[in-house]
C-alpha positions in Angstrom: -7.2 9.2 -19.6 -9.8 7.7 -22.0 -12.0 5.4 -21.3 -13.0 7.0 -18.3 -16.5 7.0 -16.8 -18.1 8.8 -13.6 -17.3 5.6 -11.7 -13.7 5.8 -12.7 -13.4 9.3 -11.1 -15.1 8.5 -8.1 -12.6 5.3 -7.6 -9.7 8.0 -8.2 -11.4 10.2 -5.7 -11.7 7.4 -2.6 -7.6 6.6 -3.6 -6.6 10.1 -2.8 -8.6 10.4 0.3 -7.0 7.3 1.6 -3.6 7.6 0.6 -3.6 11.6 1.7 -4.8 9.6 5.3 -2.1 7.0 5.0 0.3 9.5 4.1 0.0 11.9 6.8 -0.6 9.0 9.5 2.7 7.2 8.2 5.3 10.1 9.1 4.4 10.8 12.7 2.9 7.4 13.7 5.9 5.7 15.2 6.6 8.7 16.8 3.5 9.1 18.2 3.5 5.8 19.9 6.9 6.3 21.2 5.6 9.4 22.5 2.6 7.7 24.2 5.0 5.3 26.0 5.5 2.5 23.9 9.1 1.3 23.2 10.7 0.7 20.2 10.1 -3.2 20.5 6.3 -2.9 21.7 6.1 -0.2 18.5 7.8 -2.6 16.1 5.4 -5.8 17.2 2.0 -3.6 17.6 2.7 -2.7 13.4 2.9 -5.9 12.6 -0.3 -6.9 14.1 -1.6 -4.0 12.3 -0.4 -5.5 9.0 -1.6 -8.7 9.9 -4.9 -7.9 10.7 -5.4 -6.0 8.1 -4.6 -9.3 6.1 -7.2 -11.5 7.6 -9.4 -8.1 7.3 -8.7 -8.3 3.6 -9.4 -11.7 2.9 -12.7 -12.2 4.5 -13.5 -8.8 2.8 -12.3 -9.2 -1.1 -13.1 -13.4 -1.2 -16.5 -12.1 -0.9 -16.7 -8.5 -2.1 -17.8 -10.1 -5.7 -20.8 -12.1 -4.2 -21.9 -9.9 -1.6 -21.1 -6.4 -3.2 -17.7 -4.6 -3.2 -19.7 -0.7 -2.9 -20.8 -3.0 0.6 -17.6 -4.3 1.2 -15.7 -1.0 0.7 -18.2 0.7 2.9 -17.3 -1.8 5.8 -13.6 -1.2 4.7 -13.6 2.7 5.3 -15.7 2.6 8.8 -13.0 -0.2 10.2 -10.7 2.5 9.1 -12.2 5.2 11.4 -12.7 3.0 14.2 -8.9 2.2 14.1 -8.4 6.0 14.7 -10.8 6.6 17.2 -9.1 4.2 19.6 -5.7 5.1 18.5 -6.2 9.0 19.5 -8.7 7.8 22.1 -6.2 6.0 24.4 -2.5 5.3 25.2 -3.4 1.6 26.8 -0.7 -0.6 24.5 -3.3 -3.6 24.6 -6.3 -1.4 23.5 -4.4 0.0 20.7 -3.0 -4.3 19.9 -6.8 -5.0 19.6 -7.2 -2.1 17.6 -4.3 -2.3 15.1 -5.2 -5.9 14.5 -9.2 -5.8 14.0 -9.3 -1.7 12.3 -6.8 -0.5 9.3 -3.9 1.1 10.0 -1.3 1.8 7.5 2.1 2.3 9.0 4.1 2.2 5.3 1.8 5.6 3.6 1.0 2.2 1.4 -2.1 0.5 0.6 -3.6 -1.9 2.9 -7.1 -3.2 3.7 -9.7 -4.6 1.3 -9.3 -1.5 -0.6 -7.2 -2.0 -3.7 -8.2 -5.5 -4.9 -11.7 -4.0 -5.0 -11.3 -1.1 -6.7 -8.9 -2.6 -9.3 -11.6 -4.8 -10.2 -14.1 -2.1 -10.4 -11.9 0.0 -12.5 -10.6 -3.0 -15.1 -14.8 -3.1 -15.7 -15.1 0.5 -15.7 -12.4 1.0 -18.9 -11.3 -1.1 -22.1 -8.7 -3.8 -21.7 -6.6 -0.9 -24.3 -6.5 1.6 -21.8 -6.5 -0.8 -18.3 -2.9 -0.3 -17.6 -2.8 3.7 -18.3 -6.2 3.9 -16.5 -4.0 2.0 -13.3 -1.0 4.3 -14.0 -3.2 7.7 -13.6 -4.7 5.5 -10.3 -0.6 5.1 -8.9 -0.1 8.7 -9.8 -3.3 9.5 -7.8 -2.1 7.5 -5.0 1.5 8.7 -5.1 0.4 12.4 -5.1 -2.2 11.9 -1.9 0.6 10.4 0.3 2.8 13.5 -0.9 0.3 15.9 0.1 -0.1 13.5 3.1 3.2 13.8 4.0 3.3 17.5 3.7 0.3 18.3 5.3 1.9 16.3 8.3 5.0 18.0 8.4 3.4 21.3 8.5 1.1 20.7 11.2 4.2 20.1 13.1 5.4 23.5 12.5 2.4 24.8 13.6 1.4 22.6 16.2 4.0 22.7 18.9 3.8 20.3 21.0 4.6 16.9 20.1 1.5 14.5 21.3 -0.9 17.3 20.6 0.4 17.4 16.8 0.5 13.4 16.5 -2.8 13.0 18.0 -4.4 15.8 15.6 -3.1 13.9 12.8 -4.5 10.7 14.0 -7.9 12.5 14.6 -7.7 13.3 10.8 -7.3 10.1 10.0 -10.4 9.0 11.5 -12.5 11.7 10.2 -11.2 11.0 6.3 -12.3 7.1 7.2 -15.9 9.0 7.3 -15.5 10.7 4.1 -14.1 7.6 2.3 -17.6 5.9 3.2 -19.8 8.4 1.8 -17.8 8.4 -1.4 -18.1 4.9 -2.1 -21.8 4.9 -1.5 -22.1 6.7 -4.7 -20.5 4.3 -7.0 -23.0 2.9 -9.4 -24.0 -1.0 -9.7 -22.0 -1.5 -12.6 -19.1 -1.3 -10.6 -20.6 -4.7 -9.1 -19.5 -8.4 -10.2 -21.7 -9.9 -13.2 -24.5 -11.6 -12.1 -23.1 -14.6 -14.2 -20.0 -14.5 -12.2 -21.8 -14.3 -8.9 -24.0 -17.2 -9.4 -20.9 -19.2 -10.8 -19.5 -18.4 -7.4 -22.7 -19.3 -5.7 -21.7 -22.6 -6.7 -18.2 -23.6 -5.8 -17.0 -26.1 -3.4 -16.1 -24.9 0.1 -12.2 -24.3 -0.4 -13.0 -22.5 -4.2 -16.0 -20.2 -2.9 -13.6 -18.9 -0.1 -10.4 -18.5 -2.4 -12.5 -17.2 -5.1 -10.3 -18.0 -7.6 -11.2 -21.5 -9.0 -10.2 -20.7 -12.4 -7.0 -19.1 -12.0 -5.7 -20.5 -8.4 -2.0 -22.2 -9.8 -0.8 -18.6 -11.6 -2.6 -16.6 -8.5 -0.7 -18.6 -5.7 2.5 -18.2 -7.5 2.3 -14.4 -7.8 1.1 -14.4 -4.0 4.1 -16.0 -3.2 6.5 -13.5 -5.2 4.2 -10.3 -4.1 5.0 -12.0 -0.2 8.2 -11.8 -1.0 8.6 -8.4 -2.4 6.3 -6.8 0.3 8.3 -8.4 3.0 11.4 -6.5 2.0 9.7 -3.6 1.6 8.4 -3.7 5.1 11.3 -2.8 6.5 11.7 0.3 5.0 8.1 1.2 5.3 7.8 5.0 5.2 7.3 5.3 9.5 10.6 3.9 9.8 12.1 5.7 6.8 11.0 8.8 8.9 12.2 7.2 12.2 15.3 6.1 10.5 16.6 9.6 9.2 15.9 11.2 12.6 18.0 8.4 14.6 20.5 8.5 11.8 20.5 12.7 11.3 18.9 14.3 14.1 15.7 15.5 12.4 11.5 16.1 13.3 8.7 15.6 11.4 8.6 18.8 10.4 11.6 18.4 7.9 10.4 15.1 7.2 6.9 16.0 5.5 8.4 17.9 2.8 11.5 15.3 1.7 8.4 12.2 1.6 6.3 14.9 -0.1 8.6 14.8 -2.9 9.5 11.2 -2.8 6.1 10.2 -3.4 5.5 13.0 -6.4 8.4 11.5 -8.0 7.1 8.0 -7.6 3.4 8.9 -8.5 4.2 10.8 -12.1 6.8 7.9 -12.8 3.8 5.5 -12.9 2.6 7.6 -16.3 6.0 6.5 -18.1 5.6 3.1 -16.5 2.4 2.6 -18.9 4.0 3.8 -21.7 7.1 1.5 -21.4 4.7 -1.3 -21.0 2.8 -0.5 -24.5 6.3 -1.0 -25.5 8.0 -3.8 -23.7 5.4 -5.6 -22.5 4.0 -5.2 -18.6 6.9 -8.0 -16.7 9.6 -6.6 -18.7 8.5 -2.9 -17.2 7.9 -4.4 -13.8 11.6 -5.6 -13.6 13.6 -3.6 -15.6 12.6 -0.8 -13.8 12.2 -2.5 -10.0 15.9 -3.7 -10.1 17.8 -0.2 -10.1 15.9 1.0 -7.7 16.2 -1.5 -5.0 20.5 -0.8 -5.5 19.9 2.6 -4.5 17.8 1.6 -1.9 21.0 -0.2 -0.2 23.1 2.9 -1.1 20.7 5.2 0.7 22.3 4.5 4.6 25.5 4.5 3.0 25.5 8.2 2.5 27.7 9.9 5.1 25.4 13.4 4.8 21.6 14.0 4.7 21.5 15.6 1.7 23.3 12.8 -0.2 21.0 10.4 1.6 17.4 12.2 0.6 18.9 12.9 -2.8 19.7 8.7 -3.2 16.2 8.3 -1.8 14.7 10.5 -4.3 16.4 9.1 -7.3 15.3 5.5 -5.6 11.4 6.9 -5.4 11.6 8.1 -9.0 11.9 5.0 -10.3 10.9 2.4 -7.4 6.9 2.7 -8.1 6.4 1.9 -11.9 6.1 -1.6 -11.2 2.8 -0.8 -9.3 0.5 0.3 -12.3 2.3 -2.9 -14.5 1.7 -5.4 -11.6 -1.7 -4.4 -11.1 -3.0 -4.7 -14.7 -1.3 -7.9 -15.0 -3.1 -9.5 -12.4 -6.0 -8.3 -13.9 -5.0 -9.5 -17.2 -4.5 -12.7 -16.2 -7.4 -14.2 -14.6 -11.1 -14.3 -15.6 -13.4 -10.8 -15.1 -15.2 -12.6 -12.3 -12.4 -13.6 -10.6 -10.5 -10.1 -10.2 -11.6 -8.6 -7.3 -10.8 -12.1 -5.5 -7.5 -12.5 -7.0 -6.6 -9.0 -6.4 -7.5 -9.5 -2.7 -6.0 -12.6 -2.6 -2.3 -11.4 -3.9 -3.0 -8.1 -2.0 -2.9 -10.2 1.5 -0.1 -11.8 0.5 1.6 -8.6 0.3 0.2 -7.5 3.6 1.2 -10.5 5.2 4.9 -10.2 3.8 5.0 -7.0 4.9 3.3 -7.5 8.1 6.7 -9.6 9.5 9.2 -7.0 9.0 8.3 -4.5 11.5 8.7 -6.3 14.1 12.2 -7.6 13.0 13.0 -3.3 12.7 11.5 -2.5 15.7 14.3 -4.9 17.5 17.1 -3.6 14.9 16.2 0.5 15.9 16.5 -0.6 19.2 20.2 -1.1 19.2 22.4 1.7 17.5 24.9 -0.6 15.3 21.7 -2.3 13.5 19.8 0.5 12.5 21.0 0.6 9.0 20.8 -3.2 8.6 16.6 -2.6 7.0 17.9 -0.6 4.1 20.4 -3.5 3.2 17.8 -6.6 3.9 15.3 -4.7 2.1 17.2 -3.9 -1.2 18.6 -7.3 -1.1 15.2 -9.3 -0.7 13.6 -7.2 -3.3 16.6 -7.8 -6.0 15.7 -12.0 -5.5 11.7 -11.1 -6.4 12.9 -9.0 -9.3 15.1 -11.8 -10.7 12.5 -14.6 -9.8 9.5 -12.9 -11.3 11.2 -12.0 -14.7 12.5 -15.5 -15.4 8.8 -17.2 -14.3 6.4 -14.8 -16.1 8.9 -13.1 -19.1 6.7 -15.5 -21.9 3.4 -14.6 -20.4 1.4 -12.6 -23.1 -1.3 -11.1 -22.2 -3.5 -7.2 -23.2 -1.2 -4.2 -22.5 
């Protein structure tokens, strides 16, 4: 990975503690508020609260993060994290934990969410060369990928040895919390130069009410048109979001978290070191010609998974689907970042970020209905894969002639 600097590790370092949290929170968290006595429908509406609070968390946070200071604004990000977790472990009341999920950060997908991303991606596309920016954000996916795999396992075996259900949920979630801490800490150890220029902010200073909030002046028309695709593709993915993929296989085949932690485990290791041949294909191709070519195959295979009459059929389709489903991540990332000014990276980062959140904040609650009644609760998979093929097809003819640093 060259180009790297001690900043660049530490930003790898804070992705793997919050993905290992997402990814070990995302297995047993639906089940845990079933098991606290919500219903399906209260579940489904109380993640997509979640999601959309974490979208308004996300745009107060980034629009500002480059004129008040992201190392600041990630601090804030990470203790909102841990107070999400102390009330969810902390209580069973279902409007405590609505007020909770909307004003802390919870990720019900094992996917990013929060101020988080758009931050760091702009901290690390300063940290490195423009040469090495998209293998820099491939290692960054793989980083990711391979903390919600250990996530995921590390959930699944505390089920084995935890045996009783709540008290294995609610350690989880405790874990959760504490790792909110730890994020904190880390990201108080980033150096200044992982700041905004001082050029940029006082540029910013002076912007118009509607441009200082967007924080995107420069690069609003291309920035609100990849919004509304990213809304798009994170609104399909929403309804397979990895809690309901869990939920899903146990409705569908009868299994615990327990057997789940290892089959996402893998999943996610497949979908982590496919990032590393996304970057090459990219140096290749070029970075929408990777994003697509790559995206399209994998959302077919997401439509074949509840199609499968037998689980191991089914986790081998979803295998073959993760393996390829995540190298648009490293391509889309460095494209955004390729395509606006320096000082406007963390902002448009955050900007296209919430509109993924927000996408994917509607679906639960659509799922959450659908798991409710038998016949429907195949009907994500085929919504999903079907919304995600439109994106793919939408995005390659609107961006294919846009050149930009690899």
């Amino acid at each position: 990975m060259g180009g790297s600097t001690r900043d660049t590790w530490l930003l790898l370092a804070t992705r793997f503690i919050r993905l290992f949290a997402y990814g070990s929170l995302s297995v047993v968290l639906v089940f845990y508020l079933i098991a606290v006595g919500l219903t399906e429908a209260q579940t489904g509406l109380l993640l997509t609260l979640a999601l959309l609070g974490d979208t308004l968390v996300s745009l107060l946070i980034t629009t500002r993060a480059d004129r008040v200071g992201r190392r600041r604004m990630l601090v804030i990000g990470a203790l909102l994290m841990t107070a999400a977790g102390v009330v969810f472990v902390s209580t069973a009341n279902f409007w405590l934990l609505l007020v909770a999920a909307t004003v802390g950060i919870i990720s019900p997908s094992g996917q990013e969410v929060g101020p988080f991303l758009p931050i760091e991606q702009a901290a690390l596309a300063r940290s490195v060369p423009d040469r090495v920016r998209t293998n820099v954000f491939a290692w960054y996916t793989l980083t990711g990928a391979l903390a919600t795999a250990l996530g995921a396992l590390a959930a699944g075996l505390i089920a084995r040895v935890v045996t009783a259900p709540v008290t294995t949920y609610r350690s989880i979630v405790i874990l959760y919390a504490a790792l909110g801490l730890v994020l904190a800490i880390v990201f108080l150890q980033l150096s200044p130069e992982t700041e905004a220029t001082a050029a940029g902010r006082a540029d910013a200073a002076s912007l118009g009410t509607f441009a200082s909030f967007s924080g995107v002046p420069q690069s609003g028309p291309i920035v609100a048109k990849l919004s509304a695709l990213f809304a798009l593709d994170a609104f399909g993915g929403g309804f397979v979001a990895q809690s309901f993929a869990a939920y899903w296989f146990h409705l569908r085949f009868g299994i615990d978290p327990a057997v789940l932690g290892p089959i996402f485990f893998w999943a996610n290791v497949l979908a982590g070191l496919s990032a590393l041949l996304a970057s090459r294909l990219a140096a290749r191709f070029g970075l929408v010609q990777t994003m697509v070519w790559t995206h399209l195959p994998s959302n077919v295979l997401l439509i074949l998974v509840p199609l499968m009459p037998t689980l191991p059929l089914a986790v081998a389709v979803l295998l073959v689907r993760f393996s390829i489903s995540q190298m648009d991540v490293p391509t889309r990332q460095s494209f955004v970042m390729a395509v606006v000014p320096p000082e406007e990276r963390a902002a448009a980062g955050g900007v296209t970020g919430v509109a993924r959140t927000f996408g994917a904040a509607i679906s639960p609650l659509f799922v959450g209905l659908m798991f409710a009644r038998p016949s429907l609760i195949s009907l994500p998979f085929f919504i999903a894969g079907t919304l995600k093929i439109v994106y793919d097809v939408v995005l390659y003819r609107q961006f294919v002639k846009t050149v930009v640093p690899r």
